[in-house]
Biopython code that builds the backbone (N, CA, C, O; Angstrom):
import numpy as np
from Bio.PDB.StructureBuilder import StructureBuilder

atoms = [
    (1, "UNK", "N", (-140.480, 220.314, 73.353)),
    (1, "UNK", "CA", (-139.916, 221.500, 73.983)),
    (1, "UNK", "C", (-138.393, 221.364, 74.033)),
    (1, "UNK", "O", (-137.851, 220.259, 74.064)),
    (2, "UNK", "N", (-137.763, 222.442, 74.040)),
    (2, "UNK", "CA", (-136.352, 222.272, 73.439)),
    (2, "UNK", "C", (-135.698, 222.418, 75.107)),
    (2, "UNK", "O", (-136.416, 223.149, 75.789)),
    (3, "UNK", "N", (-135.071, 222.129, 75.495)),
    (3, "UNK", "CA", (-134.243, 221.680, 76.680)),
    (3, "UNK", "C", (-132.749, 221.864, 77.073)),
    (3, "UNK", "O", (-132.167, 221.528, 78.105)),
    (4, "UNK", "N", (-132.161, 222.683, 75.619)),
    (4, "UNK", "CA", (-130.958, 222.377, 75.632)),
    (4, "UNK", "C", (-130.303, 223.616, 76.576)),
    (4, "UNK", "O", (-130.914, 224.640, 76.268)),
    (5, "UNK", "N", (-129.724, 223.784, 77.165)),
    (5, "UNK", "CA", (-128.588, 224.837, 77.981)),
    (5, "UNK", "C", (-127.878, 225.843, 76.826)),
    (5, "UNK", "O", (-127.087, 225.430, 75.978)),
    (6, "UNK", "N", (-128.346, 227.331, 76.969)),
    (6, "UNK", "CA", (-127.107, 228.292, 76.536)),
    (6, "UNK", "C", (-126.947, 229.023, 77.249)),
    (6, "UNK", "O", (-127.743, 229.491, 78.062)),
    (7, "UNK", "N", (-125.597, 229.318, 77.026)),
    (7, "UNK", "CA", (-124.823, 229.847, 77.373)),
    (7, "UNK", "C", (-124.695, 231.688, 77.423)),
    (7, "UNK", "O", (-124.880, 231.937, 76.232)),
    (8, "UNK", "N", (-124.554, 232.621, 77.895)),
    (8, "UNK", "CA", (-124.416, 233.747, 77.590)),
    (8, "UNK", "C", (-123.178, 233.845, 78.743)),
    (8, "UNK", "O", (-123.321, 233.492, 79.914)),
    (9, "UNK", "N", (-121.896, 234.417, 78.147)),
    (9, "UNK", "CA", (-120.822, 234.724, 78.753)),
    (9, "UNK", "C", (-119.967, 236.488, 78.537)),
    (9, "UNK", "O", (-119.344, 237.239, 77.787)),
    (10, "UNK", "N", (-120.405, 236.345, 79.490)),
    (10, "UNK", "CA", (-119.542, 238.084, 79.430)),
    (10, "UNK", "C", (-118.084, 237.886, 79.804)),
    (10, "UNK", "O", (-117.696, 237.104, 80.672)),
    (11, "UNK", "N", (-117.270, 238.723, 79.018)),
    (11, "UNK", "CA", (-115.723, 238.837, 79.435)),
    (11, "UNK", "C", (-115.253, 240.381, 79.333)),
    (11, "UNK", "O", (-115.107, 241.101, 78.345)),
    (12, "UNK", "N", (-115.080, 240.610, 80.625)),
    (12, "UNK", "CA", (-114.352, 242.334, 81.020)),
    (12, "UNK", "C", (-113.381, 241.972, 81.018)),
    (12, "UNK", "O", (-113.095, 240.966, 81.668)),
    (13, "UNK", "N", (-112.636, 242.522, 80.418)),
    (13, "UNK", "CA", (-110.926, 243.190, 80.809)),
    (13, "UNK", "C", (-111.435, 244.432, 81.887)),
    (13, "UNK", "O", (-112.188, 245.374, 81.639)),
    (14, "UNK", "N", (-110.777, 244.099, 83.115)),
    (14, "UNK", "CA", (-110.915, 245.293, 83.976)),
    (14, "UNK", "C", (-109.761, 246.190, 84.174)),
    (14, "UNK", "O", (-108.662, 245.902, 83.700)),
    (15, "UNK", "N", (-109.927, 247.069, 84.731)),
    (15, "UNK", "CA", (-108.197, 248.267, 84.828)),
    (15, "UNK", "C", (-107.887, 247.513, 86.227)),
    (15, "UNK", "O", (-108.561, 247.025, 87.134)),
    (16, "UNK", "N", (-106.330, 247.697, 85.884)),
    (16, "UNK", "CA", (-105.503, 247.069, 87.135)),
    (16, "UNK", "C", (-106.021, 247.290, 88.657)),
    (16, "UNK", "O", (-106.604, 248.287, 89.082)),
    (17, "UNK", "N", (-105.768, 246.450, 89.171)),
    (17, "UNK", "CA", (-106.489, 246.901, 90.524)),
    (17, "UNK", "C", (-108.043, 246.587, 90.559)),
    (17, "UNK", "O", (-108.320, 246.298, 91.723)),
    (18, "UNK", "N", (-108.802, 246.547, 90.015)),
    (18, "UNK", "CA", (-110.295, 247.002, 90.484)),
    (18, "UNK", "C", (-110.761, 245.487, 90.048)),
    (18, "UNK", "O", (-111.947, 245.582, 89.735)),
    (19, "UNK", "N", (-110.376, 244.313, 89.919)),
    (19, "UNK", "CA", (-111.113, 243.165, 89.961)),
    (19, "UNK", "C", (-112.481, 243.126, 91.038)),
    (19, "UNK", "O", (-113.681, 243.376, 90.929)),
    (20, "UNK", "N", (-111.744, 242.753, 91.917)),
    (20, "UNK", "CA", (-112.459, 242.404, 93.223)),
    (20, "UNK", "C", (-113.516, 243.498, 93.286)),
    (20, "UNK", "O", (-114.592, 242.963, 93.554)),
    (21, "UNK", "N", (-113.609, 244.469, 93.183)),
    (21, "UNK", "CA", (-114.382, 246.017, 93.353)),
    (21, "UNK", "C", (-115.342, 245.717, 92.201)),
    (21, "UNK", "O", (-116.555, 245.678, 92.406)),
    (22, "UNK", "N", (-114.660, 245.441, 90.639)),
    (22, "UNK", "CA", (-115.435, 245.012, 89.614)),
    (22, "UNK", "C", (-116.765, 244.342, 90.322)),
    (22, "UNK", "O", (-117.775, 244.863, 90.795)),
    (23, "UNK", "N", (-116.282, 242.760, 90.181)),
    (23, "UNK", "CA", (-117.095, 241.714, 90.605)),
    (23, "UNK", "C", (-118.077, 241.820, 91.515)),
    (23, "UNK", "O", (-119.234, 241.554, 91.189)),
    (24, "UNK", "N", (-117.724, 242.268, 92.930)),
    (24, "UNK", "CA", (-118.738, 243.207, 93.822)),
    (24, "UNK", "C", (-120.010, 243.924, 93.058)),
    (24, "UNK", "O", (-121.175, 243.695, 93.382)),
    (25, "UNK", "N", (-119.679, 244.705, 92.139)),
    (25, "UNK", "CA", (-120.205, 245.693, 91.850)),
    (25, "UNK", "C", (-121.625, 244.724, 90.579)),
    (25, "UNK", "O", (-122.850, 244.623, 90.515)),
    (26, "UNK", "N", (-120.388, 244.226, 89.800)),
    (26, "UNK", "CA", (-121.715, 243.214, 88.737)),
    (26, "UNK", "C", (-122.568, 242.323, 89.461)),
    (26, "UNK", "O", (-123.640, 242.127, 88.888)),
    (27, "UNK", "N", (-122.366, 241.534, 90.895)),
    (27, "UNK", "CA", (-123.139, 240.991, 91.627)),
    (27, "UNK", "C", (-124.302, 241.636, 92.131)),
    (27, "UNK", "O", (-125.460, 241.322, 91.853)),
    (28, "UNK", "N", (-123.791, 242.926, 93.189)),
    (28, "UNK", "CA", (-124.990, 243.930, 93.176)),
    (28, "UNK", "C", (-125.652, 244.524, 92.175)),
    (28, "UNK", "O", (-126.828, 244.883, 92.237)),
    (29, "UNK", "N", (-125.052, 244.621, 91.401)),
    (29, "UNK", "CA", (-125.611, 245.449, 90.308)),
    (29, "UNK", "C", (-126.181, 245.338, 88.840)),
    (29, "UNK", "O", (-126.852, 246.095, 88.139)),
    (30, "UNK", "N", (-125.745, 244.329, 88.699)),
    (30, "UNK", "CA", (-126.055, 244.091, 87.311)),
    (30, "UNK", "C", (-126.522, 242.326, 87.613)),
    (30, "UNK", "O", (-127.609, 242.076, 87.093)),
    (31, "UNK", "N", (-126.190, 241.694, 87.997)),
    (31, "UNK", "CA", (-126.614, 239.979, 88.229)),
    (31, "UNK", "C", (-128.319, 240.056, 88.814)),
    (31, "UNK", "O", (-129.001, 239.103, 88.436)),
    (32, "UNK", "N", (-128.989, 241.027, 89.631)),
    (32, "UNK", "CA", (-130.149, 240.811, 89.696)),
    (32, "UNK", "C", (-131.115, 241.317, 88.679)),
    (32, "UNK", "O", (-132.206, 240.758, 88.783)),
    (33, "UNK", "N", (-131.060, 242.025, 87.922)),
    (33, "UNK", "CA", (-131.627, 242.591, 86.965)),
    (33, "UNK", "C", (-131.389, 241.181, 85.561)),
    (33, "UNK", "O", (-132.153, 240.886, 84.642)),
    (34, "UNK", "N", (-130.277, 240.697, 85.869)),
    (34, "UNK", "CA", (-130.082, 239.559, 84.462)),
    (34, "UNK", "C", (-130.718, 238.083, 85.144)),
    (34, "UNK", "O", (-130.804, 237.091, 84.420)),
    (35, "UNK", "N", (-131.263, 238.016, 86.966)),
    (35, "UNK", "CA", (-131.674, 236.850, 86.982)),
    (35, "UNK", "C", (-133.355, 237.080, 86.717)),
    (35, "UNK", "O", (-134.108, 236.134, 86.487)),
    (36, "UNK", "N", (-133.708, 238.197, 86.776)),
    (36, "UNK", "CA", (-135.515, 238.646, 86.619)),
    (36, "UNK", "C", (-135.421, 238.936, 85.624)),
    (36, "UNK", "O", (-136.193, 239.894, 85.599)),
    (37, "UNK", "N", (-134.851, 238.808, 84.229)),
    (37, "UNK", "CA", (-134.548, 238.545, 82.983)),
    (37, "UNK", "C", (-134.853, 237.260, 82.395)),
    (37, "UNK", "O", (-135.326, 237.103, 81.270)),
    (38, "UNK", "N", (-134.392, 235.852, 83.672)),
    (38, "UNK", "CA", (-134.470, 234.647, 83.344)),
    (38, "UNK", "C", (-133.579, 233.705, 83.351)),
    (38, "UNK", "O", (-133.920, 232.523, 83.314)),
    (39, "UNK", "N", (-131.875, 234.215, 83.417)),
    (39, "UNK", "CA", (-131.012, 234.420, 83.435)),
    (39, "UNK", "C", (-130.519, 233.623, 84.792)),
    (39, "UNK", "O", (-130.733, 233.801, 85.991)),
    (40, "UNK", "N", (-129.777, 232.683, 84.056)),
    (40, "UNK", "CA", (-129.036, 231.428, 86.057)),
    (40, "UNK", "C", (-127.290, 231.952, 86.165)),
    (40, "UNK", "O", (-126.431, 231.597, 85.359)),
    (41, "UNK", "N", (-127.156, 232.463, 86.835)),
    (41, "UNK", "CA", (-125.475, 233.042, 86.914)),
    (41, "UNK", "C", (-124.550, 231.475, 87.709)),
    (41, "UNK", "O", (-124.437, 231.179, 88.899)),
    (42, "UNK", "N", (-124.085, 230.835, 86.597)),
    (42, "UNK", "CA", (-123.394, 229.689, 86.694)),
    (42, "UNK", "C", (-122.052, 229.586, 87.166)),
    (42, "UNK", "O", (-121.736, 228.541, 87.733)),
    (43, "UNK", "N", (-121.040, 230.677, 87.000)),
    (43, "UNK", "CA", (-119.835, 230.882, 87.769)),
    (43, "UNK", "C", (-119.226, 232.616, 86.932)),
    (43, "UNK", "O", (-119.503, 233.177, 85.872)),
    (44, "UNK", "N", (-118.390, 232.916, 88.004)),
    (44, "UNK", "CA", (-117.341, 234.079, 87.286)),
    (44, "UNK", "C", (-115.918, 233.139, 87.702)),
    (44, "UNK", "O", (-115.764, 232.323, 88.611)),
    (45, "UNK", "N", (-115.242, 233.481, 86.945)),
    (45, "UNK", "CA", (-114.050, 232.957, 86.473)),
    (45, "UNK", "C", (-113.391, 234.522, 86.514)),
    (45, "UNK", "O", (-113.858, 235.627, 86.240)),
    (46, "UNK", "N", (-112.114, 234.069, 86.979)),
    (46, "UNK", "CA", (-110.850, 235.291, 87.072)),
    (46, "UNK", "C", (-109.945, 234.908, 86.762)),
    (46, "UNK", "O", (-109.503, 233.793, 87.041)),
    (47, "UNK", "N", (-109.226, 236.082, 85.829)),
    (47, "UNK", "CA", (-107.854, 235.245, 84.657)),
    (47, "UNK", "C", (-106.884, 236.549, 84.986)),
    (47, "UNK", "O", (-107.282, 237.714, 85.026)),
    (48, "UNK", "N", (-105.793, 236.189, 85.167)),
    (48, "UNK", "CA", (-104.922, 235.163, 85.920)),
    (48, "UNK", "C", (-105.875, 235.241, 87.309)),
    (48, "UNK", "O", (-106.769, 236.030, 87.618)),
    (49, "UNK", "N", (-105.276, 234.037, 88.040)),
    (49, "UNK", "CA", (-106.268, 233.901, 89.153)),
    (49, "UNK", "C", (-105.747, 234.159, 90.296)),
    (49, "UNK", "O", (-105.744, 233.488, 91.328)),
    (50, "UNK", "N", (-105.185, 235.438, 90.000)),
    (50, "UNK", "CA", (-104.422, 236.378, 91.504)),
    (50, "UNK", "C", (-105.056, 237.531, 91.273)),
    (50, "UNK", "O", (-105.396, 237.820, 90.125)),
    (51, "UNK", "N", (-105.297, 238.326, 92.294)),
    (51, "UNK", "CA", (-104.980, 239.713, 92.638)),
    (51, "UNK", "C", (-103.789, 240.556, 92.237)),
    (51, "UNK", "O", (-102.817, 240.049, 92.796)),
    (52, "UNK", "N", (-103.484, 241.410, 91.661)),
    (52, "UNK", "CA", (-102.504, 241.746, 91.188)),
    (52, "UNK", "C", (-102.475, 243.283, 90.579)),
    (52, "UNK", "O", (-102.775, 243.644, 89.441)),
    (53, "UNK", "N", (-102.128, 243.884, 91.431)),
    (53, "UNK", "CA", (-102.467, 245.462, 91.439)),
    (53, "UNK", "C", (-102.378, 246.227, 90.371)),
    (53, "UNK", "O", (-103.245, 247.010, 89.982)),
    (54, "UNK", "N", (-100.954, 245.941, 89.695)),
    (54, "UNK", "CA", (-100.458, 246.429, 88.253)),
    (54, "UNK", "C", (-100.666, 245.533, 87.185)),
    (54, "UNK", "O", (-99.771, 245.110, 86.454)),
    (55, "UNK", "N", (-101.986, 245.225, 87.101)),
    (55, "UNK", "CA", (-102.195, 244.289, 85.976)),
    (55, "UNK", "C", (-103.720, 243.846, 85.864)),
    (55, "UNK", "O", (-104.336, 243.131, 86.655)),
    (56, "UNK", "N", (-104.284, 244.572, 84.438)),
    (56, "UNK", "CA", (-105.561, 244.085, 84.301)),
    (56, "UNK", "C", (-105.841, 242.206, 84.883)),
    (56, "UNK", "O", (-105.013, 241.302, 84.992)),
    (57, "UNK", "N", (-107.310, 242.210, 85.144)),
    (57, "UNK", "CA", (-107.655, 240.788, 85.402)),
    (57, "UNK", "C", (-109.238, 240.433, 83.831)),
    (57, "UNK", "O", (-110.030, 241.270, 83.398)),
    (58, "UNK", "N", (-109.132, 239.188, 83.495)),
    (58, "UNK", "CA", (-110.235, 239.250, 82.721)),
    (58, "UNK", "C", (-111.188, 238.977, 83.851)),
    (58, "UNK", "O", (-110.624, 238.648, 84.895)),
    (59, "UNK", "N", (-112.864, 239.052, 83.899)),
    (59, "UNK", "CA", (-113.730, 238.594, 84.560)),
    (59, "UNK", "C", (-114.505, 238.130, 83.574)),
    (59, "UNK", "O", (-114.755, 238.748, 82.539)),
    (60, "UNK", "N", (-115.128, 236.421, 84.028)),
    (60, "UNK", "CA", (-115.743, 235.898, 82.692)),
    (60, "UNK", "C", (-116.663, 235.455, 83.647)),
    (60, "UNK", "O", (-116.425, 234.653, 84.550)),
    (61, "UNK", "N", (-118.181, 236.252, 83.307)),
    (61, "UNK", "CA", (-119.128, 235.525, 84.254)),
    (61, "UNK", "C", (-119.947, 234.576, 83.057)),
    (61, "UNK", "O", (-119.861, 234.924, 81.879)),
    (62, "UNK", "N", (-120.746, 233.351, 83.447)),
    (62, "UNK", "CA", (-121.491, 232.457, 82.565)),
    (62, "UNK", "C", (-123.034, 232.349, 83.301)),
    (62, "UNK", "O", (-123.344, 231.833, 84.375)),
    (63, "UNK", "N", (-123.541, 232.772, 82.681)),
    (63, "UNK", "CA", (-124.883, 232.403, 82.907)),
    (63, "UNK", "C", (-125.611, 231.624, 81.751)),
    (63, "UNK", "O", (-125.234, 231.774, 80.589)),
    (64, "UNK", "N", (-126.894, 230.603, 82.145)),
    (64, "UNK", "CA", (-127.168, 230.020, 81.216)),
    (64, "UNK", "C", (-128.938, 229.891, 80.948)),
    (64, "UNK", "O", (-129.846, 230.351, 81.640)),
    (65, "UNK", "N", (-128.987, 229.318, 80.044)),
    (65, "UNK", "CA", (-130.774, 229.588, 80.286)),
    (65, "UNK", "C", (-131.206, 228.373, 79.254)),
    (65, "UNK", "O", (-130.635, 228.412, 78.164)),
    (66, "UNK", "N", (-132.040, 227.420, 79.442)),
    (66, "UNK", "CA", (-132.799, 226.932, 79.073)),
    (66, "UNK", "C", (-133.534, 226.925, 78.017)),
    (66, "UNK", "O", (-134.694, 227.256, 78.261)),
    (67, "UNK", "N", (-133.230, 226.571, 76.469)),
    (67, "UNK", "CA", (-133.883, 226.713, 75.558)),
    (67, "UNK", "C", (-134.030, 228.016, 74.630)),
    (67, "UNK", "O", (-134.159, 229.145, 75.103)),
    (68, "UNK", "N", (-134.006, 227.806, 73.611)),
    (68, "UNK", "CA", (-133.864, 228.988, 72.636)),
    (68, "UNK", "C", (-134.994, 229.950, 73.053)),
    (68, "UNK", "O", (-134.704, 231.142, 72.941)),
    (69, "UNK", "N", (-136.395, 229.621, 73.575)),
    (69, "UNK", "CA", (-137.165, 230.430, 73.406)),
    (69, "UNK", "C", (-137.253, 231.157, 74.533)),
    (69, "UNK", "O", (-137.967, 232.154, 74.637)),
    (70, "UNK", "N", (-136.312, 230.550, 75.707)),
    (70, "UNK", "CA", (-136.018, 231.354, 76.954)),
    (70, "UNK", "C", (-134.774, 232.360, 76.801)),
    (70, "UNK", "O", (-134.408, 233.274, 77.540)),
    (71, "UNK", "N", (-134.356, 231.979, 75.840)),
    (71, "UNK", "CA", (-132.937, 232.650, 75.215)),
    (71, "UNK", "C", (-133.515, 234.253, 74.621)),
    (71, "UNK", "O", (-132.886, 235.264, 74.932)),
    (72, "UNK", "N", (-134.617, 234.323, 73.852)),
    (72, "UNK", "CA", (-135.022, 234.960, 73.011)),
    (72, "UNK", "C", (-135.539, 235.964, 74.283)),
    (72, "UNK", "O", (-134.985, 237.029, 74.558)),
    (73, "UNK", "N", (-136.913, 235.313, 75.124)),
    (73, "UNK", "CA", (-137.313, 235.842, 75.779)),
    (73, "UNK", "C", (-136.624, 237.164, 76.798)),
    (73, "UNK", "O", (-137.324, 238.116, 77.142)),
    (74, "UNK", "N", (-135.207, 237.033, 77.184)),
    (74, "UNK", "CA", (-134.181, 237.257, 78.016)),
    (74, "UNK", "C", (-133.719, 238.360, 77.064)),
    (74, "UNK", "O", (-133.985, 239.503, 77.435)),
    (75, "UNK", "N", (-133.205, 238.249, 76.136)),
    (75, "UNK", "CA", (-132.866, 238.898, 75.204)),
    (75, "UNK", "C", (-133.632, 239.986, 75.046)),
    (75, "UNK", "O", (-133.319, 241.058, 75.564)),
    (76, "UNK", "N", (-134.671, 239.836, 74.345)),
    (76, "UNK", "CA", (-135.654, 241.212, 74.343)),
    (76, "UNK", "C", (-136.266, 241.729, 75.896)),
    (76, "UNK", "O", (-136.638, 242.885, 76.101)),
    (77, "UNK", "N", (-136.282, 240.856, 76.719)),
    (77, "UNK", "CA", (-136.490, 242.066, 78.380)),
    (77, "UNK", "C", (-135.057, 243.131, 77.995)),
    (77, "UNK", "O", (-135.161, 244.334, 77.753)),
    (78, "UNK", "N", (-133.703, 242.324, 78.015)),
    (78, "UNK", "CA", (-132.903, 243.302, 77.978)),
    (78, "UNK", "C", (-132.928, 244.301, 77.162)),
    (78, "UNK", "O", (-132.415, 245.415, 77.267)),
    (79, "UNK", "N", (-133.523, 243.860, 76.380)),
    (79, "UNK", "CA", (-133.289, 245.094, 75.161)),
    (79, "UNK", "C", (-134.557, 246.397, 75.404)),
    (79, "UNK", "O", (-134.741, 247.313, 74.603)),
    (80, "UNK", "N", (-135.089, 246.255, 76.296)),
    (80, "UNK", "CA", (-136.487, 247.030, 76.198)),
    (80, "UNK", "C", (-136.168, 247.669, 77.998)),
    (80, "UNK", "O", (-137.004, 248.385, 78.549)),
    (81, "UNK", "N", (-134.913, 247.272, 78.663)),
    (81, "UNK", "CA", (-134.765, 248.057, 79.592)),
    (81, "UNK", "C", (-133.338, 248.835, 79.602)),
    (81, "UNK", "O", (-132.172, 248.522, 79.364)),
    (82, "UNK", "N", (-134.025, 250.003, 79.998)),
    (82, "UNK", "CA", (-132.523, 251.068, 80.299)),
    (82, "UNK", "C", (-131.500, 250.341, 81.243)),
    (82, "UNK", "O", (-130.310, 250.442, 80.944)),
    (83, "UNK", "N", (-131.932, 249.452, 82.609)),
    (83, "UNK", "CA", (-130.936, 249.568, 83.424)),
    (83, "UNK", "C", (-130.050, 248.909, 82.958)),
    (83, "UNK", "O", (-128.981, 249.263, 83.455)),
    (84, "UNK", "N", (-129.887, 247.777, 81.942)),
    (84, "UNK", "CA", (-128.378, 246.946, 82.070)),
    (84, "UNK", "C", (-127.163, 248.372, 81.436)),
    (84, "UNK", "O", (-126.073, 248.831, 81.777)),
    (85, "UNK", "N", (-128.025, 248.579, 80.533)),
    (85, "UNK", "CA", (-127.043, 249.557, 79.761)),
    (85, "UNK", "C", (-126.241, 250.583, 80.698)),
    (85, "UNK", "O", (-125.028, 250.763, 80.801)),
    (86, "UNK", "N", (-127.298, 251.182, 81.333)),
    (86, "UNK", "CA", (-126.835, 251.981, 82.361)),
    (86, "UNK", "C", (-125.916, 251.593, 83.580)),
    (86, "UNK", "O", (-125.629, 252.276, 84.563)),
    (87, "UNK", "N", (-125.602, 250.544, 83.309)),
    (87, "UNK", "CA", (-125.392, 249.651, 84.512)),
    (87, "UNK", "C", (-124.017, 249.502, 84.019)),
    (87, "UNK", "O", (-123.099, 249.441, 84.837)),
    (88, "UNK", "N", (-123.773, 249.432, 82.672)),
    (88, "UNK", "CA", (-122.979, 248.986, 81.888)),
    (88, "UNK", "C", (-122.038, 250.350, 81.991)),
    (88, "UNK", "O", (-120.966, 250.296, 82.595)),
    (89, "UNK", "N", (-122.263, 250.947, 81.687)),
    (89, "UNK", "CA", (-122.131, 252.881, 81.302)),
    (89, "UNK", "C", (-121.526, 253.221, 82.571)),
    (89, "UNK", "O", (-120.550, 253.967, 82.492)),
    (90, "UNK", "N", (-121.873, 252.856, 83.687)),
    (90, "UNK", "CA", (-121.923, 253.497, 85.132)),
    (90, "UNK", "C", (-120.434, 252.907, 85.400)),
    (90, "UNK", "O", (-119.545, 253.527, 85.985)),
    (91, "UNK", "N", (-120.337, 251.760, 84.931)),
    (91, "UNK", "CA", (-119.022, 250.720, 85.423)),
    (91, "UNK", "C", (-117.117, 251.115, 84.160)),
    (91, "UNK", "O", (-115.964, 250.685, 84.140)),
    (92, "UNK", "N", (-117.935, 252.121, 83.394)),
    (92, "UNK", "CA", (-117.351, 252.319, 81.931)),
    (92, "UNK", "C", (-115.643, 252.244, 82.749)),
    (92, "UNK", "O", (-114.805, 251.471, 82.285)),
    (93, "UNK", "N", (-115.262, 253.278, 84.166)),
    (93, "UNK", "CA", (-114.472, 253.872, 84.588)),
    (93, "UNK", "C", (-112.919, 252.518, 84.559)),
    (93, "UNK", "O", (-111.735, 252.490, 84.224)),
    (94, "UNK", "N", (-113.953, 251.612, 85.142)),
    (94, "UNK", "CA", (-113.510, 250.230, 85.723)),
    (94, "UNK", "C", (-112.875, 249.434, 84.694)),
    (94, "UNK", "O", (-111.992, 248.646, 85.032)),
    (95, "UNK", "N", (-113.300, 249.570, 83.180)),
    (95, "UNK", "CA", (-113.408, 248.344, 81.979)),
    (95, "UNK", "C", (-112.786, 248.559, 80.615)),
    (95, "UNK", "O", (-113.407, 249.099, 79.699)),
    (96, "UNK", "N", (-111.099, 247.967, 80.468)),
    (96, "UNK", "CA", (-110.784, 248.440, 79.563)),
    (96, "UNK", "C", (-111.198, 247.731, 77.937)),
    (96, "UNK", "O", (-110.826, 248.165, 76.847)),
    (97, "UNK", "N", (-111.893, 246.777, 78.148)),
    (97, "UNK", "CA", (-112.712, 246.283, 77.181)),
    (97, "UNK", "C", (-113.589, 245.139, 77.930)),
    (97, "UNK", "O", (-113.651, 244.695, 79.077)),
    (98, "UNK", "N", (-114.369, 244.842, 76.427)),
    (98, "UNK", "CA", (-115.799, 243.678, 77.284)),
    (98, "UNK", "C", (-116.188, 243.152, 76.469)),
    (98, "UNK", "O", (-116.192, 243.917, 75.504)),
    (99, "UNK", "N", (-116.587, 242.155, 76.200)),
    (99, "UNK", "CA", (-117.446, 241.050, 74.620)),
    (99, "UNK", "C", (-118.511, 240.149, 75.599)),
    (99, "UNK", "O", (-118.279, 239.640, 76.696)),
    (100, "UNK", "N", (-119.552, 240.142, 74.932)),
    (100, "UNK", "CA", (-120.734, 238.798, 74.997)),
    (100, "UNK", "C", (-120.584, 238.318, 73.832)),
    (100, "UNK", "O", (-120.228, 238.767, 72.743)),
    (101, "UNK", "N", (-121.207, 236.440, 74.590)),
    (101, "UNK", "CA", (-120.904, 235.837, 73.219)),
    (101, "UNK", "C", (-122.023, 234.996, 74.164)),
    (101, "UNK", "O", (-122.204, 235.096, 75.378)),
    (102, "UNK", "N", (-122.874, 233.925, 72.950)),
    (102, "UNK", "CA", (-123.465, 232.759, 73.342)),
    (102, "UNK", "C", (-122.861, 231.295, 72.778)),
    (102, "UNK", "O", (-121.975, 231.305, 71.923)),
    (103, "UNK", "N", (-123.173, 230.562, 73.089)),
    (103, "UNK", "CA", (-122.819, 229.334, 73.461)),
    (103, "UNK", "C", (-123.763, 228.321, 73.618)),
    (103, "UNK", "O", (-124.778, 228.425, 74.307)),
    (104, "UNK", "N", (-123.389, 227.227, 72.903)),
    (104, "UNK", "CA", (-124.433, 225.604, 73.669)),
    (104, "UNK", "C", (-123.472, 224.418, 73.393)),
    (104, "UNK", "O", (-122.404, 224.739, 72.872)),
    (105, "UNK", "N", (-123.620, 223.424, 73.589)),
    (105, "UNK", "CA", (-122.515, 222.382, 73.721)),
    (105, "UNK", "C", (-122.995, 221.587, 71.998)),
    (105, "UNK", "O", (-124.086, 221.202, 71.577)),
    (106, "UNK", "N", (-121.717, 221.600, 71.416)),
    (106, "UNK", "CA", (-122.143, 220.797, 70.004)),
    (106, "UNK", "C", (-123.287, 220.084, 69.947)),
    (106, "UNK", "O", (-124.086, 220.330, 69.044)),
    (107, "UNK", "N", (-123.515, 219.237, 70.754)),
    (107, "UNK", "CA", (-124.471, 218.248, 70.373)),
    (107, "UNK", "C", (-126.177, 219.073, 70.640)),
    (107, "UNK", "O", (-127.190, 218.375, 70.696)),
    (108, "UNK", "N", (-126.217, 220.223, 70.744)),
    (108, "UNK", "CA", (-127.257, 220.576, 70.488)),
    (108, "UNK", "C", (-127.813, 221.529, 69.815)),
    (108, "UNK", "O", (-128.996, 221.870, 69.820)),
    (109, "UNK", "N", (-126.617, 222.111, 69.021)),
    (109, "UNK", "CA", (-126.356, 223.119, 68.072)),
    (109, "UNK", "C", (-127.687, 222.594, 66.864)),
    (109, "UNK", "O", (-128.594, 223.400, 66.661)),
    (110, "UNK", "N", (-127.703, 221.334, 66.180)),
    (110, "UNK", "CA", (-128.554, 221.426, 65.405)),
    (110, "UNK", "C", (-130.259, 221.283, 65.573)),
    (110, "UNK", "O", (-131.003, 221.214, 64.595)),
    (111, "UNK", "N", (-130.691, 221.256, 66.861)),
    (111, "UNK", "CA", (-131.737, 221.203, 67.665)),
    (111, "UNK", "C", (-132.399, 222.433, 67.687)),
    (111, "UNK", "O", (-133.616, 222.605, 67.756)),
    (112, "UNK", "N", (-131.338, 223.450, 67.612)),
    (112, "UNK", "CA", (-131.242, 224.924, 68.512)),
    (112, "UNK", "C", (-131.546, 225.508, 66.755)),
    (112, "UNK", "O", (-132.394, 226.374, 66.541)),
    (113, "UNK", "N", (-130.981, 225.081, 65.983)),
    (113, "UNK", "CA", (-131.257, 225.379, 64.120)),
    (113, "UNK", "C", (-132.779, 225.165, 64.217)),
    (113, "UNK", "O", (-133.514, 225.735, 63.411)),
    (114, "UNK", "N", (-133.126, 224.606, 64.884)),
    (114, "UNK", "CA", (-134.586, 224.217, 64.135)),
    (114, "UNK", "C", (-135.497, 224.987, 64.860)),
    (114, "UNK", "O", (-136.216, 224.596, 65.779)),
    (115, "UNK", "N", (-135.393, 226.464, 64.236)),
    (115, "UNK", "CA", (-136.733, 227.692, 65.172)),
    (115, "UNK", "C", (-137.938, 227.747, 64.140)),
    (115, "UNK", "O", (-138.939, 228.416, 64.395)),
]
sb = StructureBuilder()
sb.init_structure("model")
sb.init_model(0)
sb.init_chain("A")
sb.init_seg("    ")
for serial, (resi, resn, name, xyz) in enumerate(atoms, 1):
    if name == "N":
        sb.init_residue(resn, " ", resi, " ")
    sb.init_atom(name, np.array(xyz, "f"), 0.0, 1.0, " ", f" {name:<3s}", serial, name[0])
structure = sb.get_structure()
């Protein structure tokens, strides 16, 4: 059984001002729907790491999950429910851009090859 930790990391660019309001909002709103997914919310990270009214903030939340086939699993719940999207859509006002990306630590990259 494969064991290894990935990674799924979201990064918002948010509009000036609305960090804090952001973050609030993905906790209520979008973080319980991605932990009954399967989904462990490991930290959010804030870039620069002030408050700062006239000036976008990035928000980089990391969640991680256990094995490719928990990876997969997570993946298709999301894909087969309306709410993240909507969730996503609802927040559009707040977000002047956004990327997901996955992730695992080198040494288990060729482990994670072998599906």
């Amino acid at each position: 059984m494969d064991e290894s930790t990935l990674y799924i990391i979201d990064r918002v660019v948010v509009r000036p001002g609305t960090a804090r309001e952001f973050i609030d909002a993905y906790l209520a709103g979008y973080a319980p729907g991605a932990r009954n997914r399967g989904l462990t919310l490991e930290r959010i990270l804030v870039s620069p790491p002030v408050w700062i009214e006239g000036e976008t903030n990035t928000v980089t939340a990391t969640w991680t999950v256990t094995g490719s086939s928990e990876w997969w699993a997570a993946a298709v719940a999301g894909r087969h429910d309306p709410a993240p999207a909507q969730w996503w859509e609802s927040m559009a006002s707040m977000i002047v851009g956004r990327s997901r990306s996955t992730a695992s630590r080198a040494q288990d990259v060729e482990g994670l090859c072998d599906v």
